[in-house]
C-alpha positions as a Markdown table, in Angstrom:
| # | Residue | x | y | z |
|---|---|---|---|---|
| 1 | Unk | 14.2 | 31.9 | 25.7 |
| 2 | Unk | 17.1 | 32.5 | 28.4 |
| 3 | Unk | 17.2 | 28.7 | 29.4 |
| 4 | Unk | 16.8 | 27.8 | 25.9 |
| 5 | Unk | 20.1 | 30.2 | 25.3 |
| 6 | Unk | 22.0 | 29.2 | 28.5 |
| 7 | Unk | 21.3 | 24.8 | 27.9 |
| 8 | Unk | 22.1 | 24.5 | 24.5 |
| 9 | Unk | 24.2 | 25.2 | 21.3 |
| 10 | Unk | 23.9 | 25.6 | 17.6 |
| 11 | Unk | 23.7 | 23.1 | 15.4 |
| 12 | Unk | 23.1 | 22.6 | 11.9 |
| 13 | Unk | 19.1 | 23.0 | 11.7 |
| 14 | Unk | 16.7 | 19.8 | 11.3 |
| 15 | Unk | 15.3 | 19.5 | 7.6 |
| 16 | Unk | 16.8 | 22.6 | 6.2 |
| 17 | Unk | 13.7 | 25.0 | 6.9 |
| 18 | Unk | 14.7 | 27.1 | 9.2 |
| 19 | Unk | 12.7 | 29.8 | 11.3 |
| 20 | Unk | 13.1 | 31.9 | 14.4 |
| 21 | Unk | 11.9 | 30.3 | 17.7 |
| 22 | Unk | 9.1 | 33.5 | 18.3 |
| 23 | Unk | 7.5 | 32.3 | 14.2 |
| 24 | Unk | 8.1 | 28.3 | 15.1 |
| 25 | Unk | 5.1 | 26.1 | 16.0 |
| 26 | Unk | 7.7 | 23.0 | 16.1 |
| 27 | Unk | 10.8 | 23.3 | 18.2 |
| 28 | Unk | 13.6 | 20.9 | 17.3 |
| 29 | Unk | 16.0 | 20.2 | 20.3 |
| 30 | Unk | 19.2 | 17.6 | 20.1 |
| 31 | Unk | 20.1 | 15.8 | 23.1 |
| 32 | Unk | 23.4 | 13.9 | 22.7 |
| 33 | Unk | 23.9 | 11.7 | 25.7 |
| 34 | Unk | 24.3 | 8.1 | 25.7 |
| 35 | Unk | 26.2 | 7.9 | 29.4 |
| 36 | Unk | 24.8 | 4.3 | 30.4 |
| 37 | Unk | 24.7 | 2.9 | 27.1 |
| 38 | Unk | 25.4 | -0.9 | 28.1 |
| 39 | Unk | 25.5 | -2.6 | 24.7 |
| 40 | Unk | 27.0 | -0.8 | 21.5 |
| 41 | Unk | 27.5 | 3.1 | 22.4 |
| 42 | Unk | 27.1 | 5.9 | 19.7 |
| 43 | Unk | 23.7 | 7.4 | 19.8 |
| 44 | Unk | 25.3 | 11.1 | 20.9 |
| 45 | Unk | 26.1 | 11.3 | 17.5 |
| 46 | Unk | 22.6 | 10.1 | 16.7 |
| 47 | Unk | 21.1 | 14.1 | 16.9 |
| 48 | Unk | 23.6 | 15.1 | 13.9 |
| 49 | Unk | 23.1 | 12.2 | 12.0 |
| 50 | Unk | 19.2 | 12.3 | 12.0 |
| 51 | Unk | 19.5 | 16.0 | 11.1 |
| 52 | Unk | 22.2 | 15.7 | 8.6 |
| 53 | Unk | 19.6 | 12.6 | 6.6 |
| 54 | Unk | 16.8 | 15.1 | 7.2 |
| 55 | Unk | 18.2 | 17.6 | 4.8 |
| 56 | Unk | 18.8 | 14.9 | 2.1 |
| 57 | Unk | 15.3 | 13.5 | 1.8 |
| 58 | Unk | 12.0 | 15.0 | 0.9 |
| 59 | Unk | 10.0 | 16.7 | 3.1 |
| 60 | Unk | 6.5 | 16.1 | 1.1 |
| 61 | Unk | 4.5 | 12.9 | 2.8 |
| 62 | Unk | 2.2 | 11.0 | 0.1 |
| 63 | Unk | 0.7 | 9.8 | 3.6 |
| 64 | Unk | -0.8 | 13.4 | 4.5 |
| 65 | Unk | 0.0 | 15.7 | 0.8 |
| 66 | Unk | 1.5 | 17.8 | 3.4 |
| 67 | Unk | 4.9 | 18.7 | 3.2 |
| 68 | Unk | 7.0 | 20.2 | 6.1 |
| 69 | Unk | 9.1 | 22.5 | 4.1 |
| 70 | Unk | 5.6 | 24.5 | 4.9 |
| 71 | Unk | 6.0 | 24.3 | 8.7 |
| 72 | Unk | 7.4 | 26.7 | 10.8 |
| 73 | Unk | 10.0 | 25.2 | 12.9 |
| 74 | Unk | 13.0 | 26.2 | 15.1 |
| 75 | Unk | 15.7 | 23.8 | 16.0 |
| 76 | Unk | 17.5 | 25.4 | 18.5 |
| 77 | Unk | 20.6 | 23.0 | 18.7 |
| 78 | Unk | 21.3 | 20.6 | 20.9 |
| 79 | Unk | 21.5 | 20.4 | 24.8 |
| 80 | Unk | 24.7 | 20.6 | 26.7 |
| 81 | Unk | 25.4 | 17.6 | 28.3 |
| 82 | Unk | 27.9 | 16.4 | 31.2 |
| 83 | Unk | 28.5 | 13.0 | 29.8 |
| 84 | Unk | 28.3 | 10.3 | 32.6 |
| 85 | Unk | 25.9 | 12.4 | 34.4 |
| 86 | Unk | 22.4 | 11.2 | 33.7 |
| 87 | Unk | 20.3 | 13.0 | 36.3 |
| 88 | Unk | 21.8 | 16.4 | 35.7 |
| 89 | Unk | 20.8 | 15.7 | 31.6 |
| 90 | Unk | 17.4 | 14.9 | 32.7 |
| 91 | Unk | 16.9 | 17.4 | 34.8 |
| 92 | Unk | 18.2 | 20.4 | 31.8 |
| 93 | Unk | 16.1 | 18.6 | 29.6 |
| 94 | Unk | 13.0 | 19.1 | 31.8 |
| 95 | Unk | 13.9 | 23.1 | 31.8 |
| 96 | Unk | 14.2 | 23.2 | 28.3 |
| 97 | Unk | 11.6 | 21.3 | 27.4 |
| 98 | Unk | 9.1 | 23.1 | 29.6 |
| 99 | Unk | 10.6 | 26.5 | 28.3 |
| 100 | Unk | 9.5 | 25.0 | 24.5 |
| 101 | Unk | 6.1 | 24.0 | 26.1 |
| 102 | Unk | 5.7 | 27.0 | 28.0 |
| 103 | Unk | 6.2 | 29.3 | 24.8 |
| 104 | Unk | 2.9 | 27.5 | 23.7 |
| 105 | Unk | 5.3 | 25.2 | 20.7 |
| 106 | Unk | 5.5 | 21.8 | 20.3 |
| 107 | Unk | 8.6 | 20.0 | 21.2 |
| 108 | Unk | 10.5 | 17.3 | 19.2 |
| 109 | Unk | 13.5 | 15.5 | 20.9 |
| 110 | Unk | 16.3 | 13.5 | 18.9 |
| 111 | Unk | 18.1 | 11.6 | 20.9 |
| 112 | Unk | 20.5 | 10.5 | 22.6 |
| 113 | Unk | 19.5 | 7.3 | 24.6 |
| 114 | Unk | 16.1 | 6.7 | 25.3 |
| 115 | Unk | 16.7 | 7.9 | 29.0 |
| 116 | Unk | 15.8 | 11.2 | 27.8 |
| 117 | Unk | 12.5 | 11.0 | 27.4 |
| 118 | Unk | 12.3 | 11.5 | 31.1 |
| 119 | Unk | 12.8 | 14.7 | 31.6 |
| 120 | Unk | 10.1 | 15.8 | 28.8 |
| 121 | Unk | 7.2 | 13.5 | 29.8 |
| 122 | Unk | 8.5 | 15.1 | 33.7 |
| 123 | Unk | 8.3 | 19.2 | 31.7 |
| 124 | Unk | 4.6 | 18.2 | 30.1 |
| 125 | Unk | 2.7 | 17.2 | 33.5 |
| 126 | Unk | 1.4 | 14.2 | 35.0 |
| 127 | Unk | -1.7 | 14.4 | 33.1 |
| 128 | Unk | 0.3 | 12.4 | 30.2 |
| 129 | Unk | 0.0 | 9.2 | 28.7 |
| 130 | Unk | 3.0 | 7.9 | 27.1 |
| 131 | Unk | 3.4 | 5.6 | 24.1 |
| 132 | Unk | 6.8 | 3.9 | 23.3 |
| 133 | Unk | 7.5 | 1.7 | 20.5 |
| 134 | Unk | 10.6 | -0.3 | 21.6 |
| 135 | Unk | 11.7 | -3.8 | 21.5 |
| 136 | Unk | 12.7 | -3.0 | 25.2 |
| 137 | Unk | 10.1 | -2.4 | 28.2 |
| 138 | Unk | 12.7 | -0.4 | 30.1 |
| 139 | Unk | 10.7 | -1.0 | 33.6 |
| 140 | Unk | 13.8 | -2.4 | 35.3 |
| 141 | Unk | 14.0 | -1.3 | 38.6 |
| 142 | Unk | 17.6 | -0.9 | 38.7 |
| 143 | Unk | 20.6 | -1.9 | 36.0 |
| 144 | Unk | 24.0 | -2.6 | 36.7 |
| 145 | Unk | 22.8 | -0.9 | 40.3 |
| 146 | Unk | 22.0 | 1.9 | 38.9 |
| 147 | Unk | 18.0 | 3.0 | 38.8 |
| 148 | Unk | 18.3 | 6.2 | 36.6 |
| 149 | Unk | 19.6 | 4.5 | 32.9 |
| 150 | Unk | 18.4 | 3.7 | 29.9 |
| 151 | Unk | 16.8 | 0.5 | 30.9 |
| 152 | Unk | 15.0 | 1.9 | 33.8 |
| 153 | Unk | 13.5 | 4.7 | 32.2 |
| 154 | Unk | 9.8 | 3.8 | 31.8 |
| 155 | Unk | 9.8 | 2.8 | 35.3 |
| 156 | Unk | 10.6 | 6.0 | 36.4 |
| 157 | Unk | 8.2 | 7.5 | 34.0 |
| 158 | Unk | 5.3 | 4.8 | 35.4 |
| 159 | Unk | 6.3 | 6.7 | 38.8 |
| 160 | Unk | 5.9 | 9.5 | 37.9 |
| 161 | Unk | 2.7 | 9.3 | 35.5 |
| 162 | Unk | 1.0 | 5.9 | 36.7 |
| 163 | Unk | 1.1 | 2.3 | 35.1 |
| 164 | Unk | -2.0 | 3.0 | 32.9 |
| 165 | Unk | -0.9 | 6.2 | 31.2 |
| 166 | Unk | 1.8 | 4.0 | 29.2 |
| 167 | Unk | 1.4 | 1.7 | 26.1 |
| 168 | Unk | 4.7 | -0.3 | 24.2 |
| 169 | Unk | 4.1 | -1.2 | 21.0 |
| 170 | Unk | 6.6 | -3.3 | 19.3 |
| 171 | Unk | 8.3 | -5.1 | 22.7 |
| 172 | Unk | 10.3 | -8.4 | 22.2 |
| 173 | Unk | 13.2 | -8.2 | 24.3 |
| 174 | Unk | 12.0 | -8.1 | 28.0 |
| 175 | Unk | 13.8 | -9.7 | 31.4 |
| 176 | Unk | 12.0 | -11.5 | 33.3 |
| 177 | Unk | 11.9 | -8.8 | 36.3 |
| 178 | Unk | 10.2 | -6.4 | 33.8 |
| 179 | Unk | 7.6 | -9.5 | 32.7 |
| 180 | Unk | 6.8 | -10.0 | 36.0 |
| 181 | Unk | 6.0 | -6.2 | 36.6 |
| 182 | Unk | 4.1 | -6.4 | 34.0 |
| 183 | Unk | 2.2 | -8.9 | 34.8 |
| 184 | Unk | 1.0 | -7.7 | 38.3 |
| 185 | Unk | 0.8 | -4.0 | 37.3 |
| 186 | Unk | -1.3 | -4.6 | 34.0 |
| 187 | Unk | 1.0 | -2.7 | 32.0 |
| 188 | Unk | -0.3 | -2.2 | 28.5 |
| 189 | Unk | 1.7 | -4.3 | 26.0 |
| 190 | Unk | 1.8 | -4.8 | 22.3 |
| 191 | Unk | 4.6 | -7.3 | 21.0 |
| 192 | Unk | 5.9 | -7.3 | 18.1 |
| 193 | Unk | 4.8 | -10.3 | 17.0 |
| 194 | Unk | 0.9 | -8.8 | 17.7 |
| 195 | Unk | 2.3 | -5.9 | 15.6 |
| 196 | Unk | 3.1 | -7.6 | 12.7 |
| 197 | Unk | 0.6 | -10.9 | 12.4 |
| 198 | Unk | -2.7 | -8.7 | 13.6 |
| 199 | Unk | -1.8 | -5.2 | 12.4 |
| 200 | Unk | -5.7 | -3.6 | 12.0 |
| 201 | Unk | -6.6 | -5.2 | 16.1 |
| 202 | Unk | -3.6 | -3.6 | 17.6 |
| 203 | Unk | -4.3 | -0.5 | 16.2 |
| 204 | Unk | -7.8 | -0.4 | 17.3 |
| 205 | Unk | -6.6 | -1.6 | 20.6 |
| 206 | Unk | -4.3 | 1.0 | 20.9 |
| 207 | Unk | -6.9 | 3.7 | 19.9 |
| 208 | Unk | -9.0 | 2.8 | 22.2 |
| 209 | Unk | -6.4 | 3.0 | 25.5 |
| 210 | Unk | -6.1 | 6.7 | 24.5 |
| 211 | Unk | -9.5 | 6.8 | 24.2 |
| 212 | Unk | -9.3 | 8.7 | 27.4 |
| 213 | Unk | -6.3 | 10.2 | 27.5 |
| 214 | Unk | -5.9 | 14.0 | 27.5 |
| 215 | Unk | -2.5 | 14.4 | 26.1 |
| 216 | Unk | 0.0 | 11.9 | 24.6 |
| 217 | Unk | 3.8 | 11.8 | 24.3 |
| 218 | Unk | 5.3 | 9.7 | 21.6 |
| 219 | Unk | 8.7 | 8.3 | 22.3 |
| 220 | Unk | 10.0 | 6.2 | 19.9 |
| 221 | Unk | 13.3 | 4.0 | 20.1 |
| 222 | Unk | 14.5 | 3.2 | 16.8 |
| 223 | Unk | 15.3 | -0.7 | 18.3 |
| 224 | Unk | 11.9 | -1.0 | 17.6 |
| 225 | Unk | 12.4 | -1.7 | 14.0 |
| 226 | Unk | 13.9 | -4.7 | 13.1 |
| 227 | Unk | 17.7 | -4.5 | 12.6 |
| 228 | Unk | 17.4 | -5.4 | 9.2 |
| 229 | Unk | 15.9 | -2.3 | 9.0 |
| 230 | Unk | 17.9 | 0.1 | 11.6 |
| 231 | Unk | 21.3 | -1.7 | 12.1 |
| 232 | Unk | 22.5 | 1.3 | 13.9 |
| 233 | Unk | 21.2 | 1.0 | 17.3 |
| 234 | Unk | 22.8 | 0.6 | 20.7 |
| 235 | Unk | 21.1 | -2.4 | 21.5 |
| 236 | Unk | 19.3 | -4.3 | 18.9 |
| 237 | Unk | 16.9 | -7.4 | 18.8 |
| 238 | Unk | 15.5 | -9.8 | 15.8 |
| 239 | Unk | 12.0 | -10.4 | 15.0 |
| 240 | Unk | 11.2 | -6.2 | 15.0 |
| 241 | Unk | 8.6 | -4.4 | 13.6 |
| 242 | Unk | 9.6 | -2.3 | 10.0 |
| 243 | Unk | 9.1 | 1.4 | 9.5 |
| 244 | Unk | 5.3 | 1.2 | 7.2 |
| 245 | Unk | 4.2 | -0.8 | 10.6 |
| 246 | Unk | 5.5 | 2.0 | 12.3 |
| 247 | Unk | 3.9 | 4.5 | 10.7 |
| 248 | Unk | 0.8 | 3.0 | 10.0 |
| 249 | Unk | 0.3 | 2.9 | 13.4 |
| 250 | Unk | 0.8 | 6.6 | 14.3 |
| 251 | Unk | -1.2 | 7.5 | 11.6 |
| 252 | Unk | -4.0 | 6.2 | 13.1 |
| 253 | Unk | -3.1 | 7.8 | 16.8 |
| 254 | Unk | -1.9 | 11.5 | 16.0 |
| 255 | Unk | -4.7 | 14.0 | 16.6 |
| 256 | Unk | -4.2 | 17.5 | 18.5 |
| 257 | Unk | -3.7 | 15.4 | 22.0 |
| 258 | Unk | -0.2 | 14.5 | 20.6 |
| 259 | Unk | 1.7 | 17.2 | 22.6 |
| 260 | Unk | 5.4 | 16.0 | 21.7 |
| 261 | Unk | 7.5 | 13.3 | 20.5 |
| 262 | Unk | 11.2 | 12.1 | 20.5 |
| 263 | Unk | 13.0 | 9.8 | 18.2 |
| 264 | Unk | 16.0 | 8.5 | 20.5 |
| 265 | Unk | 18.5 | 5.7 | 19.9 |
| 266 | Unk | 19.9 | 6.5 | 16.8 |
| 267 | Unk | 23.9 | 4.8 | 17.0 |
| 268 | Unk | 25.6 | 6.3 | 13.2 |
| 269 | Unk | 29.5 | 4.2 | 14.6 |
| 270 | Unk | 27.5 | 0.9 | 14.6 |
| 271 | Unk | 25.8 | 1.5 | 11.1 |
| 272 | Unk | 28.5 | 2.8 | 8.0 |
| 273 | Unk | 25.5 | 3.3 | 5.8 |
| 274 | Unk | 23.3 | 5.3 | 7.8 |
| 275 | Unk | 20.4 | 3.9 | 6.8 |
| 276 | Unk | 19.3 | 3.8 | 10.1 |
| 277 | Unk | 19.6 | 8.0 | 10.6 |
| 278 | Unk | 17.8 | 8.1 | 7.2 |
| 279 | Unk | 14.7 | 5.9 | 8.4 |
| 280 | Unk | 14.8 | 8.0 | 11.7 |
| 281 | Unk | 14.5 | 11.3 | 9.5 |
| 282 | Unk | 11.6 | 10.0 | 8.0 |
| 283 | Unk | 9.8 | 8.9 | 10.7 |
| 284 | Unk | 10.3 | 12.2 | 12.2 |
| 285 | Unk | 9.0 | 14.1 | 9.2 |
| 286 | Unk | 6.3 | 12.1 | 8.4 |
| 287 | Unk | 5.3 | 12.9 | 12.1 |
| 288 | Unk | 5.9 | 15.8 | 11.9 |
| 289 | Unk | 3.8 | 16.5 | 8.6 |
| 290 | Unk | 0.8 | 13.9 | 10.6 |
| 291 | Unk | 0.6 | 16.3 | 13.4 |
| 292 | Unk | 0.6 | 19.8 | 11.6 |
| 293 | Unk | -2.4 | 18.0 | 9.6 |
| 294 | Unk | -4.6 | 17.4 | 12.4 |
| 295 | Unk | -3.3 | 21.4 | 13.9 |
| 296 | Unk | -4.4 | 22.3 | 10.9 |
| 297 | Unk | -7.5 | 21.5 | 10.7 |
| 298 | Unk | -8.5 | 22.2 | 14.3 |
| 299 | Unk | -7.4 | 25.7 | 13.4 |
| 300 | Unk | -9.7 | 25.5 | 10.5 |
């Protein structure tokens, strides 16, 4: 726990429950940087605001009759973060998150921009496959001449892991540079428009490119969803996905292989209602609940 102690600070603890980090088989961790947000920046304040909903909704899923309330988990607060300083985030993130991996628990990262997800996919190992449900592809090579921000992120992480051993779900919004790439690499890609009109074939699809894999990250961006849906984002794009598309999908993909999972781009100053924190809160439960099933029952 001493890089755990030394990285990050209190907060007020993710769906109420609370328990100590040596009981926890879930370990909560905030990470409130949104340093090369380009668009509409605000998802620093996204950790709070996904805990603070996460307290005011239930915890039991109809999806799984389980209920988190049951589940032991530590949220230790969030990360300290230099703001403007991307690769020194990244690289406390990796120590933290290896720390929560290392302890034999299961890490779950609120975000922060979606440029954080590096440094836990970098903590869990190259034998990872990632899946990311964005309406960005994030495969730029460089943006605004900079190749370590938000937009670049699942380039670095193809570096680092390999082209096959990622999967977006739900992309809309690419440049023509990341098309291209993904085109020549064979990047695997599910629009959002295959999402929505052929639900049943992409999951299948889907399934069966983790067919192999022997662990999987989840990282969700909550630009995925339309913005009808999650007005609060930093950079958000028509024609998304909506949150039973979302979660039918991961339904069908959790199973002990799921190692981790963020929910990053969470903006509370671009969305007054906060229904977008809210539908973050429940992903993130109902995830949470999906993979203490399927622990479950391998424990059984």
């Amino acid at each position: 726990m001493e890089t755990i102690k030394l990285l990050t600070m209190p907060s007020n603890p993710f769906s109420g429950y609370v328990s100590s980090f040596e009981e926890s088989h879930f370990v909560v961790l905030g990470v409130p940087f949104d340093g090369t947000s380009s668009y509409k920046p605000g998802s620093r304040f996204g950790p709070s605001a996904i805990r603070e909903a996460s307290c005011n909704i239930e915890t039991f899923s109809l999806r799984t009759l389980e209920d988190a309330e049951h589940l032991k988990i530590c949220d230790i607060g969030d990360l300290w973060v230099t703001h403007g300083n991307l690769v020194e985030t990244l690289k406390n993130v990796e120590r933290v998150t290896a720390e929560i991996v290392n302890g034999s628990r299961f890490p779950i990262i609120l975000g922060g921009e979606h440029s954080i997800t590096y440094g836990a996919v970098k903590a869990m190992g190259k034998d990872m496959t990632v899946v990311q449900f964005d309406a960005h592809m994030d495969l730029r090579n460089e943006y605004l001449g900079e190749k370590w921000s938000h937009a670049c992120i699942m380039r670095r992480i193809a570096e680092e892991i390999g082209v096959p051993h990622i999967i977006e779900v739900g992309i809309r919004a690419p440049s023509n540079e990341e098309y291209q790439f993904a085109k020549r690499n064979g990047v695997n890609l599910f629009t959002s428009e295959t999402v929505n009109n052929k639900p049943r074939e992409t999951i299948e699809k889907i399934k069966k490119l983790l067919g192999r894999a022997s662990k999987i990250y989840l990282t969700i961006d909550v630009d995925c969803l339309d913005p009808s849906v999650a007005p609060g984002v930093g950079n958000p794009e028509p024609e998304g996905i909506n949150i039973t598309s979302l979660l039918n999908i991961i339904q069908e993909i959790v199973s002990p292989r799921v190692k981790g999972f963020d929910v990053v781009e969470v903006s509370p100053p671009n969305d007054p209602s906060g229904i977008t924190a809210v539908g973050a809160a429940k992903i993130a439960i109902e995830l949470l609940n999906m993979v203490g099933k399927t622990l479950s029952r391998e424990g059984e």
